[in-house]
N, C-alpha and C positions, 0 to 999 in steps of 0.2 A: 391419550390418557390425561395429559395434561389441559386439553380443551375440554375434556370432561369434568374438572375441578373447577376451571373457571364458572363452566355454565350450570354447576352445582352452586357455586359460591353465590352467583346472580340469582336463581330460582329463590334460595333462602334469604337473599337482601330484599326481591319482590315481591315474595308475599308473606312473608313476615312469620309464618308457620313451620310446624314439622315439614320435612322435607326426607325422603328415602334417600341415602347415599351411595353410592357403589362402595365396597369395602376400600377397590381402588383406589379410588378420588380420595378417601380417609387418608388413606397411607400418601398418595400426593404430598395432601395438604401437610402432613406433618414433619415431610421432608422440605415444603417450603421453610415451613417454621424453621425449623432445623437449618435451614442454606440463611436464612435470615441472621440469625445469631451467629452462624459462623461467619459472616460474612461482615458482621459488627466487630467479630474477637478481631478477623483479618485485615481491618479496618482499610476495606478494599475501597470506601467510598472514599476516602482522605486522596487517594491518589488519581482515581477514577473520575472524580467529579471535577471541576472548575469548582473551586467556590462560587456562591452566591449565584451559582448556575440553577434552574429550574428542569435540566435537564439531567437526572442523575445517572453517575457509570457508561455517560458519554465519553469520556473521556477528553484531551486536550489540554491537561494542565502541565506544563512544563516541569520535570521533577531535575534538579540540580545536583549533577553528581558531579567527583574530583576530576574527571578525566572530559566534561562538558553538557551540553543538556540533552537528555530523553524526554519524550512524551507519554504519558499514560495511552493506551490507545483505549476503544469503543469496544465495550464488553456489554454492551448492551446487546438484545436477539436481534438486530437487525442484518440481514442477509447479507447485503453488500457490505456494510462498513463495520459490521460488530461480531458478532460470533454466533448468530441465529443458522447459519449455514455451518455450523462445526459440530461435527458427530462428538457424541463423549470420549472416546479414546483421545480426539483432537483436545477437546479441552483438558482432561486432565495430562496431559504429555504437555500442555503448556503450562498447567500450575503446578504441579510437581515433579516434571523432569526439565523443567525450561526447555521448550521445544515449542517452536511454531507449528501451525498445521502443515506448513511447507516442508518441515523438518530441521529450516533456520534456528539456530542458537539464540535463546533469549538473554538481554545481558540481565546482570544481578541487582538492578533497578528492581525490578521484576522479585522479591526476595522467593524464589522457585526454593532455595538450599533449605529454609524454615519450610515452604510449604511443604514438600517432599516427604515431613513426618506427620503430615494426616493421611488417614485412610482415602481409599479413589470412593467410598461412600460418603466422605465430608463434602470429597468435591462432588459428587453428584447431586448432594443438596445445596451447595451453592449455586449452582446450574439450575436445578428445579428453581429456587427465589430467583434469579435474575430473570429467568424466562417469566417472569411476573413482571420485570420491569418494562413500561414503555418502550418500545426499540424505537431507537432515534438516527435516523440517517448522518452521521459526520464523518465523512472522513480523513484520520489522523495521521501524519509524518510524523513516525516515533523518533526513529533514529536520525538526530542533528548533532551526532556526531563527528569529531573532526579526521581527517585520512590522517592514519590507518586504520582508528579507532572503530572507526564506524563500518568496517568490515566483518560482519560479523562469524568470520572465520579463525579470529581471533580468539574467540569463546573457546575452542577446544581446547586451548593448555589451560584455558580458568577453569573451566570446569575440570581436568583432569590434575588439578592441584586444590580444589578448594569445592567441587560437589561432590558429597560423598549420600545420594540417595536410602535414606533409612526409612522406613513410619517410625511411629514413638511405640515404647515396649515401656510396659510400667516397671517400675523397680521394684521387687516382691518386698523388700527389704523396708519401705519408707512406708508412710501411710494413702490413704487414698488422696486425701487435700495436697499431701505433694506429688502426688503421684499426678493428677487434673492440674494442677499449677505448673508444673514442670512441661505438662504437652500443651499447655496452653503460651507461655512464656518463649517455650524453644519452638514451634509449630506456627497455630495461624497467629498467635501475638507478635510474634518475629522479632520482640525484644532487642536481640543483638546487633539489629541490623543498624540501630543508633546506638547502641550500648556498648558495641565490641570495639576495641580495636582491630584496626585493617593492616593491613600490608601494602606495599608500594603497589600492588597491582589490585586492591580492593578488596581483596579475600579476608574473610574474619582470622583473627588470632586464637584457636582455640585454647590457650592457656592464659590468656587473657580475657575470657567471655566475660560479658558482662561489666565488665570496668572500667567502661566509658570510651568514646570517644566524640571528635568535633568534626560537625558537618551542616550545610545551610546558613552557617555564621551562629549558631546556636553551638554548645557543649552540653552534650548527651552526659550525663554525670553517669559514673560506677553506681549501680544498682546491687550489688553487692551487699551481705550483712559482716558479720565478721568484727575486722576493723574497719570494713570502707565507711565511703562518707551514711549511708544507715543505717551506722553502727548502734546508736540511740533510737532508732525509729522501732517501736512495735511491731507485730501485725497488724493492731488496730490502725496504725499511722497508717500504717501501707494500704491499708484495707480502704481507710477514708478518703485517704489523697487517691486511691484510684477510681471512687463509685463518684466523688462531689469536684475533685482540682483541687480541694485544700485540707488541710488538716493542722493539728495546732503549729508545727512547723513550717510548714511550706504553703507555695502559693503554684497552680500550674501555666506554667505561659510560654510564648514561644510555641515550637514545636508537639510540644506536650500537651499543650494546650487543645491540640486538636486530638492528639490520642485518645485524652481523657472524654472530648466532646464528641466523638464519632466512635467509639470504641468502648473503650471499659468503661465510663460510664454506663452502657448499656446492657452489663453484663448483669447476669443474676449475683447477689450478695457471696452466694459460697462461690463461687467462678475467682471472684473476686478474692476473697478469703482465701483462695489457695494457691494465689498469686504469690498474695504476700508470705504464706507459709514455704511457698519454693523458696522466695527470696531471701525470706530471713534462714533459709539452713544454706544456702551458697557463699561462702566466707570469700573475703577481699583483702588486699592488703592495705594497713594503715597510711594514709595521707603522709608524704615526705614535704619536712618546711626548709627554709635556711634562713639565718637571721638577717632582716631586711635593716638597713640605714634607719638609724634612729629619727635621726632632721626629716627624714619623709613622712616615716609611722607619726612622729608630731603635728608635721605637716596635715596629713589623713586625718589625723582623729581630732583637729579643729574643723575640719570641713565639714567633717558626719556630723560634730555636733551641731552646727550653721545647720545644714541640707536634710539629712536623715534621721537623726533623734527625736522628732517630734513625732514620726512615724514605728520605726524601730526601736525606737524608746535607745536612754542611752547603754544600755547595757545589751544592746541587740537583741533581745529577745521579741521585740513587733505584740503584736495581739492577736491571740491563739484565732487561725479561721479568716485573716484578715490580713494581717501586714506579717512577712516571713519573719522568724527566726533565724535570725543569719548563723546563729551556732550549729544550728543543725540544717540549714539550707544544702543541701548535697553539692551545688554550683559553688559555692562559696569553698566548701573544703577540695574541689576537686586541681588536679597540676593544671589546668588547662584554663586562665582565665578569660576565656572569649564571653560564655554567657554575662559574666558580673560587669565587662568591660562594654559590652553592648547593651545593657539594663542601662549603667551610670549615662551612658551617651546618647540612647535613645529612650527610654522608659521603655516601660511593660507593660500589658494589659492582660490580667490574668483571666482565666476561662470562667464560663457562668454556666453552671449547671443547672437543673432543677431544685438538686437538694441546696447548691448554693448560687443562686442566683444573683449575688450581686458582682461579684466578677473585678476587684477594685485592679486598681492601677497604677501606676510608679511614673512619673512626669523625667523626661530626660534631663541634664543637665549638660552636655555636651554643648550648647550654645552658652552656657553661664562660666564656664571650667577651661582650663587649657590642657595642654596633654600631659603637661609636670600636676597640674592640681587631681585629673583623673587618675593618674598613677598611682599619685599620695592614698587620695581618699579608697582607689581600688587594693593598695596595699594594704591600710590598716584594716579593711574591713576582712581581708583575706587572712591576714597574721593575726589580729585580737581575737577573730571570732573562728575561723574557720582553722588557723594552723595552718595554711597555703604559704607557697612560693609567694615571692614579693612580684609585685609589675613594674617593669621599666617604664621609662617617658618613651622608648621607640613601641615597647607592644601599644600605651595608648595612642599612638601617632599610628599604628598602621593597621590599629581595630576602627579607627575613628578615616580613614581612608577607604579600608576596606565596606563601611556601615556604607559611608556616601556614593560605592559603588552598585550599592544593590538594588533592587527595583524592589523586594518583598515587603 
């Protein structure tokens, strides 16, 4: 059936005319469609691909988790090394019950716990679109994990404390926009999977969903409305920072940066729309500060004005679309300051969309600063602006250790 859509698809590019379809081929075609967009919400190519690889949903990108490194593997149809040789039961027993074809434990790299709440017809159209893709012969050593870790027999107490296999069931109760927001968010967006807190052995915190946590050397901020840090943010905000990377407060980079450019970017406007309608009705709790050393906050807010004022302007507010609002920048109010401590040390290049293509950037300071001056200037910007925990001179001495550890 499916080589009957190709050679459909090819007749109507060849000769330029009506063309008869098989009713089949239609419905194919629509489940491509359909595996396409899902497979944009699941933002499968971010892990899939290599960047700046020509070869897409080969797999081989290293993904860095707390306990060592995995591998995306080859989901491409190719027989030997990708999944062309895997019956559908195969496939969907590996996207939403973490199961290999062998009947091997997948670990939670893999976010199976999110996928689990699509239908097996989502995953069947993700299947139909990949079966579009190129198959590309590579093959990949997922697991470079270290003993015991990399046993994956280990998986049965995680999963048996932290899989609990559901689909999504609307809430008669909400409207449809959260109702689509909420299966997109918990399901193929997989949201929590940088958003939640974890537990010492990886598992999300369900009472904590959504309220940040750090990982890859980035701080996932609380996404939360309520009191969290987008306590201020509209639905518009939310709506814009998810279709373009920017909006009047914030700027997308880092990790996010690629969400927004492989993913929601890509999404239709109402998808998007009822992101932010979930978001804004899931409440968070208020940012905790404690009064920081005055000589430092002095210290800080001569340096911003030196360094970042000309940008930020001095009252932190930046320009709407363009330079962040640090009042409302979600990294800035959050307990965790790794993001703000790795921006001041290394800068940031924030994401370039279509609708916002210019994509501007923040120059590091960490060659011109020392670890008392990053401190200062990371405290005031967190206490004047944000209402954050103060930073030591040892967090900037061992974000500024840790930066020069990494390869990314």
């Amino acid at each position: 059936m499916r080589s009957g859509l190709v050679i459909a698809i090819a007749m109507i590019m060849l000769c330029g005319s009506a063309v008869v379809v098989d009713a089949a081929d239609v419905q194919d075609f629509a489940a491509v469609e359909r595996g396409h967009y899902l497979a944009d919400a699941a933002d499968c190519g971010s892990c899939h691909t290599v960047p700046g690889s020509n070869h897409p949903f080969s797999g081989g990108r290293p993904i860095e988790t707390p306990f060592g490194i995995l591998v995306a593997p080859n989901i491409t149809s190719d027989r030997e090394t990708g999944i062309g040789d895997w019956t559908d039961d195969e496939f969907d027993a590996a996207v939403r019950g973490g199961r290999s074809r062998n009947g091997a434990r997948l670990y939670p790299a893999m976010p199976f716990p999110y996928y689990s709440r699509m239908s097996r017809q989502d995953v069947m159209d993700i299947r139909a679109y990949l079966d579009t893709i190129q198959p590309v012969r590579h093959a990949v050593q997922v697991n470079r994990l270290p003993f015991p870790l990399n046993l994956r027999i280990s998986m049965i107490a995680w999963d048996a404390l932290y899989f609990k296999p559901e689909e999504f069931h609307p809430d008669t109760s909400k409207s449809n926009d959260w109702n689509r927001g909420a299966y997109l968010t918990l399901g193929p967006g997989h949201c929590g999977a940088c958003h939640t807190p974890k537990t010492f052995l990886g598992g999300d915190k369900p009472s904590d969903a959504l309220r940040g946590y750090t990982l890859q050397g980035w701080t996932a901020p609380g996404i939360t409305s309520g009191k969290g840090p987008l306590a201020d943010w509209s639905i518009a905000d939310i709506e814009v920072y998810l279709r373009t990377g920017h909006n009047r407060y914030a700027a997308a980079a880092g990790l996010m940066s690629e969400v927004v450019k492989l993913s929601t970017s890509k999404m239709t406007n109402d998808d998007v729309k009822a992101i932010a309608t979930y978001l804004k009705d899931t409440s968070g709790p208020a940012a905790q500060s404690s009064a920081p050393d005055k000589n430092v906050v002095s210290a800080g807010a001569a340096i911003y004005q030196d360094l970042c004022a000309a940008c930020h302007r001095r009252d932190g507010k930046g320009v709407p679309g363009l330079f962040p609002d640090l009042a409302e920048t979600a990294t800035v109010k959050t307990r965790d300051p790794t993001t703000v401590l790795r921006v001041i040390l290394q800068g940031a290049q924030s994401v370039s969309t279509g609708p916002e293509p210019t994509g501007p950037a923040m120059p590091g300071f960490g060659w011109q600063l020392n670890d008392a001056q990053i401190a200062a200037v990371a405290t005031y910007v967190r206490d004047h602006f944000g209402k954050a925990p103060p930073v030591s001179e040892s967090d900037a001495r061992k974000a500024r250790s840790d930066e020069a550890a990494r390869t990314d």
